[in-house]
OpenMM code with the backbone's topology and positions (N, CA, C; nanometers):
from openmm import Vec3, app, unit

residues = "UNK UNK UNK UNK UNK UNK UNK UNK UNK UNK UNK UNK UNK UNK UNK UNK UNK UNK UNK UNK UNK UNK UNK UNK UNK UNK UNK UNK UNK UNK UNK UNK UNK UNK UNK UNK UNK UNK UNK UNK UNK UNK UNK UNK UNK UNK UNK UNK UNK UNK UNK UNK UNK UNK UNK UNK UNK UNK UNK UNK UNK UNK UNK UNK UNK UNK UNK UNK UNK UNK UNK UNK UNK UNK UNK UNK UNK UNK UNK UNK".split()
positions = [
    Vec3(10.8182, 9.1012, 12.8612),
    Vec3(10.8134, 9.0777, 12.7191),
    Vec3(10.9015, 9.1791, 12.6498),
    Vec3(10.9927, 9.1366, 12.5642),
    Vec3(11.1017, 9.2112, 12.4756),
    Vec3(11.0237, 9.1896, 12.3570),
    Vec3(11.1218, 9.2650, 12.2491),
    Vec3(11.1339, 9.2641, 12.1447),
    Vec3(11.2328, 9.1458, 12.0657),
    Vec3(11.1649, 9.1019, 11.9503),
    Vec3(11.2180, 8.9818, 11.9135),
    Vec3(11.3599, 8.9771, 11.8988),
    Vec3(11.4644, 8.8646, 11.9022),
    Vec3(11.5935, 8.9004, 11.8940),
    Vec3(11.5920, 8.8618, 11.7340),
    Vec3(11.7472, 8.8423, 11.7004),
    Vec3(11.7614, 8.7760, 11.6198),
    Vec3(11.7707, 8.6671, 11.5258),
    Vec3(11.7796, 8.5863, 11.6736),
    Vec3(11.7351, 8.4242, 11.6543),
    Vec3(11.5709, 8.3719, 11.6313),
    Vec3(11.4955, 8.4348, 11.7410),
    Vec3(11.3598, 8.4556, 11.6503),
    Vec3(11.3580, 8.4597, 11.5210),
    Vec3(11.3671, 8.6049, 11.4825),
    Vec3(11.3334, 8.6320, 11.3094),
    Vec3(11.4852, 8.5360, 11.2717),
    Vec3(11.5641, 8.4846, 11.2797),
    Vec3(11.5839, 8.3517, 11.2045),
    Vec3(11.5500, 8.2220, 11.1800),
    Vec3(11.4526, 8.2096, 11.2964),
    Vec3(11.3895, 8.0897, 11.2837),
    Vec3(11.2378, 8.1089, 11.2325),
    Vec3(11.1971, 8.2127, 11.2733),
    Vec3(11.0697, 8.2294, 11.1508),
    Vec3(11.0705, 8.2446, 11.0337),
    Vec3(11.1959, 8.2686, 10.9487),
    Vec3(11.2671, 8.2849, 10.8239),
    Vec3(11.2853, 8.0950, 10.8106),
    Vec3(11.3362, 8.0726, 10.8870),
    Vec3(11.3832, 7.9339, 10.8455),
    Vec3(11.2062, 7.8365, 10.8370),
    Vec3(11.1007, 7.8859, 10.9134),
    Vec3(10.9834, 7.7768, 10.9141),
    Vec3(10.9395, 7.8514, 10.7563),
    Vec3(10.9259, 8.0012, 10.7085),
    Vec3(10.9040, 8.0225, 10.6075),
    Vec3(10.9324, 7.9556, 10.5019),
    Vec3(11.0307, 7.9849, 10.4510),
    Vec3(11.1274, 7.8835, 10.3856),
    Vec3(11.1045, 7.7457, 10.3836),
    Vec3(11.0251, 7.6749, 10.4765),
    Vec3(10.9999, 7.5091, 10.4652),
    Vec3(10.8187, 7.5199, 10.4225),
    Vec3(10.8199, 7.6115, 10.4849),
    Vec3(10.6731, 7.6048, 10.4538),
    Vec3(10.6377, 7.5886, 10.3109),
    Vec3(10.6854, 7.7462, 10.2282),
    Vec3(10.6498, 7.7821, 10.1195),
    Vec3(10.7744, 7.7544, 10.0420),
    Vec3(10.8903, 7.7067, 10.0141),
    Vec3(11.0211, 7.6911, 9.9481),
    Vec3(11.0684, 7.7640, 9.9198),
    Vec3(11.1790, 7.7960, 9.8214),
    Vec3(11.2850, 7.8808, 9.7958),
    Vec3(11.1834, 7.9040, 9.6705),
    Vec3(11.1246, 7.8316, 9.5379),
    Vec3(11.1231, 7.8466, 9.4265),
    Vec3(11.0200, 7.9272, 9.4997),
    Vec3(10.8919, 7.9091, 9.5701),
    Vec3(10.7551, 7.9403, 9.5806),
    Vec3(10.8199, 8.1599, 9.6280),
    Vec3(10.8350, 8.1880, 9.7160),
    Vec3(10.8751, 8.3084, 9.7677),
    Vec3(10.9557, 8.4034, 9.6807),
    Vec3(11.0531, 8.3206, 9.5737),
    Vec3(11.1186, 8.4086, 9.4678),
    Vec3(10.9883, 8.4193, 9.3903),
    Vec3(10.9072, 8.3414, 9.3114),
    Vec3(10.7622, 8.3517, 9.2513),
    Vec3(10.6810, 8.4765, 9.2707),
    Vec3(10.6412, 8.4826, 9.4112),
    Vec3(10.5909, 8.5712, 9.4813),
    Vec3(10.6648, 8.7209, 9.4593),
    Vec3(10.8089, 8.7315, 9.5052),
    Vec3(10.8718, 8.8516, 9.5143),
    Vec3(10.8844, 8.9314, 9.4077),
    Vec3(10.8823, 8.7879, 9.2698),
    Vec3(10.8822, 8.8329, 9.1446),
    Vec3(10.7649, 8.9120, 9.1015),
    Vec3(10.6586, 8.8800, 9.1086),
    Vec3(10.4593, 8.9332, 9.0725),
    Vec3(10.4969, 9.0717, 9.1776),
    Vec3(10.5288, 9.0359, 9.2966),
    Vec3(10.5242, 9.1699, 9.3061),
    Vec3(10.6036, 9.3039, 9.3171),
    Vec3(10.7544, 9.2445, 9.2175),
    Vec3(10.8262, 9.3617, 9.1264),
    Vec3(10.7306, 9.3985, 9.0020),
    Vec3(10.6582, 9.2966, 8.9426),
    Vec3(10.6145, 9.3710, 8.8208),
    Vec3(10.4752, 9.4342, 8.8628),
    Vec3(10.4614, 9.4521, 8.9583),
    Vec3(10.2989, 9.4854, 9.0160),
    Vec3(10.3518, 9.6036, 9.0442),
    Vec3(10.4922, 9.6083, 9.1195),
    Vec3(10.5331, 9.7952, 9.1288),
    Vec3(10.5344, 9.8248, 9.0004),
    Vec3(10.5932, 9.7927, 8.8982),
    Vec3(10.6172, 9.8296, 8.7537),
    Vec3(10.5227, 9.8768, 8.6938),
    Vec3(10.4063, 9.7959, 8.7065),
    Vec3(10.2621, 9.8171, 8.6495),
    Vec3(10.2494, 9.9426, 8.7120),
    Vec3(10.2338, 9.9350, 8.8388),
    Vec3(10.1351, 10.0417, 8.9320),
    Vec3(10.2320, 10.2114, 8.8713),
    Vec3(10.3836, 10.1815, 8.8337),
    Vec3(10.4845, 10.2970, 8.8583),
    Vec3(10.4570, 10.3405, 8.6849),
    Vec3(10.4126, 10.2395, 8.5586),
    Vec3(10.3930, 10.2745, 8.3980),
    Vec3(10.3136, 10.3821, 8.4371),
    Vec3(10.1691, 10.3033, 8.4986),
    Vec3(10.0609, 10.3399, 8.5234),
    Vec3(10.0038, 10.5190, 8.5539),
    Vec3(10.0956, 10.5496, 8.6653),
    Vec3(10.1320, 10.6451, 8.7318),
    Vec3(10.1714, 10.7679, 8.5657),
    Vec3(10.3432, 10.7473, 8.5160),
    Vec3(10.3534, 10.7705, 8.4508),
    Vec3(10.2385, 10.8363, 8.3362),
    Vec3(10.1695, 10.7192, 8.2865),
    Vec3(10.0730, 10.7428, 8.1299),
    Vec3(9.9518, 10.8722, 8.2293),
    Vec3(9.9169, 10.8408, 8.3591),
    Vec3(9.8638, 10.9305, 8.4050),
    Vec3(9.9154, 11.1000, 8.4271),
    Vec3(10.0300, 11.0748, 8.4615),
    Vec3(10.0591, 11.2206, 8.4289),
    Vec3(10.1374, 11.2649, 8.3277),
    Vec3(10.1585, 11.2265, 8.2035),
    Vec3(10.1592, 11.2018, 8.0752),
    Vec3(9.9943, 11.2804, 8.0055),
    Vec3(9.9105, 11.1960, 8.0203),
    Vec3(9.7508, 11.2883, 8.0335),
    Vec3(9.7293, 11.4153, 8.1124),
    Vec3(9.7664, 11.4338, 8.2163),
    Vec3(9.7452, 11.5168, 8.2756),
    Vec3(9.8047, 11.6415, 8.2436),
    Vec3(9.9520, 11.6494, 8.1863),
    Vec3(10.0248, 11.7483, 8.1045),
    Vec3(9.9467, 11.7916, 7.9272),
    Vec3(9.9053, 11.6678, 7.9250),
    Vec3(9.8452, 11.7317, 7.7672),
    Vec3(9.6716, 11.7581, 7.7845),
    Vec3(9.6583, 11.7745, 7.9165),
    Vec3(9.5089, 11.8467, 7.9268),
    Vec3(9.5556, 11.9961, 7.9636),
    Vec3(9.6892, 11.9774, 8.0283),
    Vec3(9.7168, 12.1498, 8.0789),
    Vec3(9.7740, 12.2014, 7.9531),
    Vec3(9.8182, 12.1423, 7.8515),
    Vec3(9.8623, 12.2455, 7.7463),
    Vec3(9.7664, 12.3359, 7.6738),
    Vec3(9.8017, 12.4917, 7.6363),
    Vec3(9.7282, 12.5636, 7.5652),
    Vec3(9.6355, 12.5116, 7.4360),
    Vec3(9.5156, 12.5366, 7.4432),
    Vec3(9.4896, 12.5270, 7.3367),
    Vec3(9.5230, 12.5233, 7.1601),
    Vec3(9.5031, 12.5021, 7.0926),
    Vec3(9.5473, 12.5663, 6.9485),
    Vec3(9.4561, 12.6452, 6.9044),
    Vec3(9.4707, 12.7615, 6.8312),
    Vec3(9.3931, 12.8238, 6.8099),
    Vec3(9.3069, 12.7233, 6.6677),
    Vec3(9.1605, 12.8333, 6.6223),
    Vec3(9.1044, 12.7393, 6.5309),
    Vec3(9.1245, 12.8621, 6.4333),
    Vec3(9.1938, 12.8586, 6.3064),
    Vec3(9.1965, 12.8849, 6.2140),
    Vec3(9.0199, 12.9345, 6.1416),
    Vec3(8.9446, 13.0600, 6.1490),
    Vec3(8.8151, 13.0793, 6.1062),
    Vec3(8.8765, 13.0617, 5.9515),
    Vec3(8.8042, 13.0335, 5.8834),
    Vec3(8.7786, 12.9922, 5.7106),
    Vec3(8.6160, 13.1063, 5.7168),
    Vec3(8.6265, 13.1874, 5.6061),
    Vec3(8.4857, 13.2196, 5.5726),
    Vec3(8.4181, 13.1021, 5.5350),
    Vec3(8.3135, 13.1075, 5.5330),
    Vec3(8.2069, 13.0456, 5.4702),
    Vec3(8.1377, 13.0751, 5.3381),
    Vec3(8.1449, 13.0560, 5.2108),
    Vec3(8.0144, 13.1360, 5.1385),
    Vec3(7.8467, 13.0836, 5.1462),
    Vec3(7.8326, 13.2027, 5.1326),
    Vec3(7.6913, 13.1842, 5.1695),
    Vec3(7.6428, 13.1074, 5.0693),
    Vec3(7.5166, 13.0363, 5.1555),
    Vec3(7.4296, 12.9442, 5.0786),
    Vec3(7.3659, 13.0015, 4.9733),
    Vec3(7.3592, 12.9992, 4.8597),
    Vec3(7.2516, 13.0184, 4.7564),
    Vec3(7.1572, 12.8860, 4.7232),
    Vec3(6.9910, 12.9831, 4.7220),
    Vec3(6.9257, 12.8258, 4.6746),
    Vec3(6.8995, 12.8506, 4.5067),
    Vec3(6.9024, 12.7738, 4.5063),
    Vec3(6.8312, 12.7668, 4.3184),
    Vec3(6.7243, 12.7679, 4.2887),
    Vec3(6.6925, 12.8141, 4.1810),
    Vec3(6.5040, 12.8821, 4.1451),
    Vec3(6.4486, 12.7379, 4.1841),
    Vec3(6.5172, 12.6418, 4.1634),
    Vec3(6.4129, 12.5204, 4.1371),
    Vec3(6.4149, 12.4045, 4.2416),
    Vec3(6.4996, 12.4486, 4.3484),
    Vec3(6.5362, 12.4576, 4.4869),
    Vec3(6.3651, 12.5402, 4.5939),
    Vec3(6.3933, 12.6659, 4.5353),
    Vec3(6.2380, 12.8082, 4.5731),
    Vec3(6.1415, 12.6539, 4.5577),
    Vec3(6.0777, 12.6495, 4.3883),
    Vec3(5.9846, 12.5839, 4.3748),
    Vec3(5.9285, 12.4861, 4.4175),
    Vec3(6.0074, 12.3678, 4.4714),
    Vec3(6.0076, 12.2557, 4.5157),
    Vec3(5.9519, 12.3068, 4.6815),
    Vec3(6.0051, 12.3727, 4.7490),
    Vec3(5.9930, 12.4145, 4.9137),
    Vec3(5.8191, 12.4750, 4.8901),
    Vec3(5.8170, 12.5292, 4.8130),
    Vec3(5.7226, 12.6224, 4.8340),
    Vec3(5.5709, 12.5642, 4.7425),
    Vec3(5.6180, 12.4694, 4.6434),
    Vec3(5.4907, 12.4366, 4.6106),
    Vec3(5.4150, 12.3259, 4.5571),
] * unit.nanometer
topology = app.Topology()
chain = topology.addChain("A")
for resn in residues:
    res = topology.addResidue(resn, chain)
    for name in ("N", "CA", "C"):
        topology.addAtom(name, app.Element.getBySymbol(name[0]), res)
């Protein structure tokens, strides 16, 4: 037992071809160029995310706060 020649894989090319047609196999070859495409965006937007989780923080700008004051009538209400 050898390895297939050439005439083999031309005639299994040629039953392909009758089997499934010319239009049917370009169809096919086509779905799965855009299936690399998909899978290769995909890839991309992922490490796209992955760079803007490693970037530094921003710092947060502190703002004072003023303090709460309650009002006399604010007191009264809580308390009685």
């Amino acid at each position: 037992m050898g390895s297939l020649s050439i005439w083999h894989w031309l005639i299994v090319i040629v039953v392909v071809m009758l089997v499934f047609g010319k239009g049917r196999i370009s169809d096919v070859m086509g779905d799965f160029a855009k299936g690399i495409k998909s899978f290769k965006k995909g890839m991309a937007e992922d490490d796209q995310a992955a760079e803007a989780a490693k970037s530094p923080p921003r710092p947060v700008e502190h703002q004072p706060s003023e303090p709460a004051s309650v009002s006399p009538v604010a007191r009264d209400t809580k308390t009685g």
